[in-house]
N, C-alpha and C positions, 0 to 999 in steps of 0.2 A: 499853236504855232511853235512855241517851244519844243515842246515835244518833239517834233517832226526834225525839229534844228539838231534837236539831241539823237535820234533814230540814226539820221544819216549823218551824223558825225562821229557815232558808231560804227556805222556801214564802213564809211571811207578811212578809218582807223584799222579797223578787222581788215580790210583790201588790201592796206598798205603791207599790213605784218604778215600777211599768206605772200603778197606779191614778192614780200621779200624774203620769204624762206624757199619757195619754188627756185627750182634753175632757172635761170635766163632762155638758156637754150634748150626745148625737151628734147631734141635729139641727139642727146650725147650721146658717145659711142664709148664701149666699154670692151677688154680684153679680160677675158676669162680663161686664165689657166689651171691644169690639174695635171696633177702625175708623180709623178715617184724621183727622190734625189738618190742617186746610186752614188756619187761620190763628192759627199758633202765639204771636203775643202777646195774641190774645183769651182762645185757650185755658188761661194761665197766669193771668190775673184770674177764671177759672172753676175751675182746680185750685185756688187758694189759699181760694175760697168752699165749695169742694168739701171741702178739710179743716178748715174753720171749720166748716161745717154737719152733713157726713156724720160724717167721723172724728170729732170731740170731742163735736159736737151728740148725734148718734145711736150713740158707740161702737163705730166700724165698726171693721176691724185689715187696712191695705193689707198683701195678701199679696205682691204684686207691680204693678209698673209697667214694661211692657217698649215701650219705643218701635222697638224693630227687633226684632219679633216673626218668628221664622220660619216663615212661611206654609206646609204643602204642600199644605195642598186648601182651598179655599173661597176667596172674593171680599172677603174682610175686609181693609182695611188692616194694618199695619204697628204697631198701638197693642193695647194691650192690659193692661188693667187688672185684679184679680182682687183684692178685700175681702170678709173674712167678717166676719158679725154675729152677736149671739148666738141667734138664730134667723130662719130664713123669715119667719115674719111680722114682725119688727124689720127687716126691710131692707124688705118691704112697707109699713111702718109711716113711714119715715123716706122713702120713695118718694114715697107720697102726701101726704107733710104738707113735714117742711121742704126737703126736695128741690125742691121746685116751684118754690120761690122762686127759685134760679138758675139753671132750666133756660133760663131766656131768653140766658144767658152763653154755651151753650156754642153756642147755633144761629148758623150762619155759622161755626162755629171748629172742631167737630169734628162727622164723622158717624161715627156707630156705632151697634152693638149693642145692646144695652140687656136681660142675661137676671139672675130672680131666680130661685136653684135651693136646694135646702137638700140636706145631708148628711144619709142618712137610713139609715147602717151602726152 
């Protein structure tokens, strides 16, 4: 009988500490950018609006920022950015509304990418 008390007080320990390292929500949605910065002190009056509006505005979570990105297949620059939201349509949401407003920052400064995809395991 012990035993059994101790098995699933195992179990229910292990459950806890997996339940609480997975997301909440598995359908987060995530923007994935890549591309090339042509004029990098533009593009840094565009990052700083970028975590003014996306990050704090919209709650986004930069998962990375690789500026020497190692390319082995595609046409993509060197840059590479990857933020999760707490869902697809929240990075949809923050896409079309307050995003707009500094898209004009980054033209002439950076070309890239631009994909909205969500986690859906």
């Amino acid at each position: 009988m012990k035993k059994n008390v101790l098995v699933a007080l195992i179990a229910a320990i292990t459950g806890l500490a997996i339940g609480y390292k997975m997301p909440k929500n598995k359908n987060v949605g995530y923007v994935m950018i890549s591309g090339r910065i042509t004029n990098p002190e533009q593009a840094n009056k565009y990052f700083e609006k970028v975590n003014e509006v996306v990050v704090k505005g919209c709650g986004a979570t930069t998962l990375t920022v690789d500026t020497d990105t190692d390319i082995r297949e595609g046409y993509d620059g060197p840059f590479t950015v990857l933020s999760q939201f707490p869902s697809k349509q929240s990075a949809i949401d923050c896409y079309e509304g307050p995003y707009q407003e500094i898209i004009s920052l980054r033209e002439g400064a950076i070309d890239m990418n631009f994909r909205i995809v969500e986690r859906n395991r």
